[in-house]
N, CA, C and O of each residue as an XYZ file, in Angstrom:
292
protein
N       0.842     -1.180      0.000
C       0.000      0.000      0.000
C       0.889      1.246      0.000
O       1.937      1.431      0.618
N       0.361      1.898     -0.670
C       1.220      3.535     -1.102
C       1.232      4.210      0.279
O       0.493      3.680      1.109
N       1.872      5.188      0.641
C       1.634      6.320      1.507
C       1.208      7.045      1.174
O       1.652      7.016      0.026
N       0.598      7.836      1.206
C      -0.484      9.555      0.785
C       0.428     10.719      1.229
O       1.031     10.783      2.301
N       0.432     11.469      0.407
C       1.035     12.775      1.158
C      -0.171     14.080      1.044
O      -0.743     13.969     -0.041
N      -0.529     14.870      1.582
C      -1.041     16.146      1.311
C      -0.470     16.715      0.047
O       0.724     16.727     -0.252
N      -1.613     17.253     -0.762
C      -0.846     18.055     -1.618
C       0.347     19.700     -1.027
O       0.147     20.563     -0.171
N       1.068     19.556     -1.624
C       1.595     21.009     -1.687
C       0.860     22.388     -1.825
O      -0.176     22.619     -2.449
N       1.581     23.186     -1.151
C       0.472     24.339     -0.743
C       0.577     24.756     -2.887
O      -0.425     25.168     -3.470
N       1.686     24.565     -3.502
C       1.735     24.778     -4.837
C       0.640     24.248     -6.167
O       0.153     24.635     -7.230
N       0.688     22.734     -4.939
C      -0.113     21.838     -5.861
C      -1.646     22.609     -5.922
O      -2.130     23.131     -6.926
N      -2.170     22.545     -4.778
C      -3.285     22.458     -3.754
C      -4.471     23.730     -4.862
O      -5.603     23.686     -5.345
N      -2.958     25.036     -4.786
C      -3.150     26.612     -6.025
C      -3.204     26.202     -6.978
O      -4.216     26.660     -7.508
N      -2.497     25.279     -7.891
C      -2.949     24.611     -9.236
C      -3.933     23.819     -9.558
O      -4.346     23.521    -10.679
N      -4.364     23.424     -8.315
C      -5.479     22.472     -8.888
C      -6.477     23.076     -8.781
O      -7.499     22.784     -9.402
N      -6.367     24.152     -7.876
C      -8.346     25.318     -7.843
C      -7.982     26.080     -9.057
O      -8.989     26.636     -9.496
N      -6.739     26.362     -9.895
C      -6.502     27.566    -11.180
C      -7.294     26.370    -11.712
O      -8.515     26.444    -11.573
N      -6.885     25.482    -12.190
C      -7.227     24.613    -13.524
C      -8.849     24.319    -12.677
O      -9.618     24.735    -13.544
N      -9.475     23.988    -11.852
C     -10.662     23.292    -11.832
C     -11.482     24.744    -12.040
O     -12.551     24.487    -12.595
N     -11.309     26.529    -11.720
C     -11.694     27.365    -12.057
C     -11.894     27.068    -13.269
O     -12.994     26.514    -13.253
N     -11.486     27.089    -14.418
C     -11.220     27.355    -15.839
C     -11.728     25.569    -15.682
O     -12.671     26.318    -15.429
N     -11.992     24.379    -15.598
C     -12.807     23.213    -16.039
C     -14.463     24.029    -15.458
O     -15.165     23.867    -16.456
N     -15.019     24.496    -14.791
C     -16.135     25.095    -14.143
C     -16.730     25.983    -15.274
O     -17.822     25.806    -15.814
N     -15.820     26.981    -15.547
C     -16.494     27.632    -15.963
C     -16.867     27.376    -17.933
O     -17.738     27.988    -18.550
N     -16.040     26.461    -18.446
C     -15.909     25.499    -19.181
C     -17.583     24.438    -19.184
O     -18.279     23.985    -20.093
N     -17.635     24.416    -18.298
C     -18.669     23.385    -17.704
C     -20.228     23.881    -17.762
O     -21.277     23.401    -18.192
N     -19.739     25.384    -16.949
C     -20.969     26.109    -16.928
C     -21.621     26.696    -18.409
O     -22.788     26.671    -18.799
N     -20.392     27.229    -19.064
C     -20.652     26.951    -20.378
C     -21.103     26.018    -21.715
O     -21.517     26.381    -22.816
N     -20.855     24.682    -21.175
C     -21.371     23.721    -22.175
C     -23.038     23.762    -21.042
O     -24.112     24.184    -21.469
N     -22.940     23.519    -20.403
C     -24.477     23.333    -19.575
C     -24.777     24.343    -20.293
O     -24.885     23.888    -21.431
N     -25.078     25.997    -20.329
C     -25.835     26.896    -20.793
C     -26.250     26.231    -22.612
O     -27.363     26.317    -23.130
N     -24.916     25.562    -23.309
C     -25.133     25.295    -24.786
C     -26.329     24.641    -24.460
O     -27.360     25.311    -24.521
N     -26.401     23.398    -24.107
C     -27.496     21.998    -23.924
C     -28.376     22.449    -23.723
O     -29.295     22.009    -24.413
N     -28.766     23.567    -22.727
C     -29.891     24.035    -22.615
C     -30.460     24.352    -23.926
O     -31.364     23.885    -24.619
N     -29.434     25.514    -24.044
C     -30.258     26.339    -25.227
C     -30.423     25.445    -26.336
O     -31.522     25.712    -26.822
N     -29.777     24.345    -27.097
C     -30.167     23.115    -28.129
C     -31.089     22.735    -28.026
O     -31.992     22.807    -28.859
N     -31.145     21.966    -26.448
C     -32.091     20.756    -26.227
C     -32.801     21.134    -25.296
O     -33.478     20.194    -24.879
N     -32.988     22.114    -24.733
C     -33.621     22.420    -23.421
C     -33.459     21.611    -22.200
O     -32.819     20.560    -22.232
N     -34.178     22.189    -20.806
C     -33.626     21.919    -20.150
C     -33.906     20.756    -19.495
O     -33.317     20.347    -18.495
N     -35.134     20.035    -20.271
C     -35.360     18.796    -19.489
C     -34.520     17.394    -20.207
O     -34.582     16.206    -19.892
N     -33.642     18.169    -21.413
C     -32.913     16.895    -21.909
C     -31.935     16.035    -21.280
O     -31.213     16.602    -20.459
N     -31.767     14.975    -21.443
C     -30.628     14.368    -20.646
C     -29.317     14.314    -21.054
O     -28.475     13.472    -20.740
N     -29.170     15.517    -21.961
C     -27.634     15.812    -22.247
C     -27.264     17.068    -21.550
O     -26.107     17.386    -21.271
N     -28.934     18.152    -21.140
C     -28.388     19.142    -20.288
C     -28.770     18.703    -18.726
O     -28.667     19.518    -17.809
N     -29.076     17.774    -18.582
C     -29.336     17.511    -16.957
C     -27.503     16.767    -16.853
O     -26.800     17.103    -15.901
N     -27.104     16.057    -17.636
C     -26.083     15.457    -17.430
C     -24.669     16.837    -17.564
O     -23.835     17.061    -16.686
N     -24.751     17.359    -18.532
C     -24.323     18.621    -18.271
C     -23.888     19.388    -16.636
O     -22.796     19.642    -16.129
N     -25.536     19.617    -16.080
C     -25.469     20.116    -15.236
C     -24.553     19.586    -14.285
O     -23.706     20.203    -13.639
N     -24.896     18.020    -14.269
C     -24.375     16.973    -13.152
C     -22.853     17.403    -12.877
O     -22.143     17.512    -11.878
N     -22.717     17.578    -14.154
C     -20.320     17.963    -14.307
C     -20.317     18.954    -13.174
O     -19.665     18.843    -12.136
N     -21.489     20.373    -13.649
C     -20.872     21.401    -13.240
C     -21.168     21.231    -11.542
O     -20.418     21.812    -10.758
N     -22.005     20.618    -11.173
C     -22.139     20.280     -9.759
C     -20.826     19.735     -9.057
O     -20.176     20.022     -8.051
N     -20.747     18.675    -10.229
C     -19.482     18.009     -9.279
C     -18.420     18.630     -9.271
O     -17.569     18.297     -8.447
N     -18.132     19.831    -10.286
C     -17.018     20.155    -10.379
C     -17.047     21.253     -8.718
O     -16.139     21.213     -7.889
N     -18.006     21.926     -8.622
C     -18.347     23.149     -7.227
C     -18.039     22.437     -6.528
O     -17.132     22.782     -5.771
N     -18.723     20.794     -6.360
C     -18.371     20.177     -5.061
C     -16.686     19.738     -4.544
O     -16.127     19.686     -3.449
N     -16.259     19.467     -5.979
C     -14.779     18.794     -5.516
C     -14.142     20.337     -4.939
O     -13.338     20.503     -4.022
N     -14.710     21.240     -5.696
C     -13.428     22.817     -5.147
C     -14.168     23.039     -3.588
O     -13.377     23.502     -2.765
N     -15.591     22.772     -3.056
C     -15.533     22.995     -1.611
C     -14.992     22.035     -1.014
O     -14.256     22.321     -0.070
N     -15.147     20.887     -1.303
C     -14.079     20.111     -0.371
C     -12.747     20.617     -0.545
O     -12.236     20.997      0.509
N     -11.987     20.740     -1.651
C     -10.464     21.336     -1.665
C     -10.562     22.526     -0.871
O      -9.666     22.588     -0.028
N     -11.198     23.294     -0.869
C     -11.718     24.491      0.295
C     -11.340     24.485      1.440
O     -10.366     25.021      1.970
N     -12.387     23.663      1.957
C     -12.253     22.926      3.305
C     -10.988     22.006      3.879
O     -10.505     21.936      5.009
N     -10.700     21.426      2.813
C      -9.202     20.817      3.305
C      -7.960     21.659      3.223
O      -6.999     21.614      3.990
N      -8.145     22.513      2.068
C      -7.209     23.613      1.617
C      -6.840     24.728      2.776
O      -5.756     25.306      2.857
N      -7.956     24.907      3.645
C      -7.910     25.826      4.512
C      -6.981     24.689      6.077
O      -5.825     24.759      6.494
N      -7.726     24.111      6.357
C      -6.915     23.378      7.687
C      -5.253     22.957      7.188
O      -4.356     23.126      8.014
N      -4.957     22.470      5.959
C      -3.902     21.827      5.079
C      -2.869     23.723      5.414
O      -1.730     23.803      5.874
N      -3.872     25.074      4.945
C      -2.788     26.094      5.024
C      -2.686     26.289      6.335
O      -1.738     26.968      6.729
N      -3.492     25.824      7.150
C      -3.134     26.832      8.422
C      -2.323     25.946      9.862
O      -2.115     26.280     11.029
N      -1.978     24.476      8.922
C      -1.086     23.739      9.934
C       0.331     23.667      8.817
O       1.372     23.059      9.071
N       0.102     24.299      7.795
C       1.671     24.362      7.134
C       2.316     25.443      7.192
O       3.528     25.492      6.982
N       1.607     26.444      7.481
C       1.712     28.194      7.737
C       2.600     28.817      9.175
O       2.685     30.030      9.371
């Protein structure tokens, strides 16, 4: 079994730059689907699903991001 390390306070800033810019990427194809297929299609409900998960993974990085800076600080 591997060991885990915390990301780097470097890493931790690169991965909220790039998941910013996948989000808003996201939020953008969701708005396309809508407007194609409207909003009860299941290419814009699945759409939506990304951009959810994508908000959710950056509050958890949030939340860990914050205790992770303030015991490396």
């Amino acid at each position: 079994m591997l060991d885990r390390y915390p990301l780097t306070i470097s890493q931790l800033r690169q991965a909220k730059e790039e998941l910013a810019v996948m989000k808003q990427r996201a939020e953008e194809i969701s708005q396309l689907m809508a407007a194609g297929y409207g909003d009860a299609d299941p290419r814009t409900i699945r759409a939506g699903e990304v951009n959810a998960a994508i908000q959710r993974l950056q509050w958890e990085l949030d939340r860990s991001g914050n205790s992770a800076d303030s015991t490396t600080a």
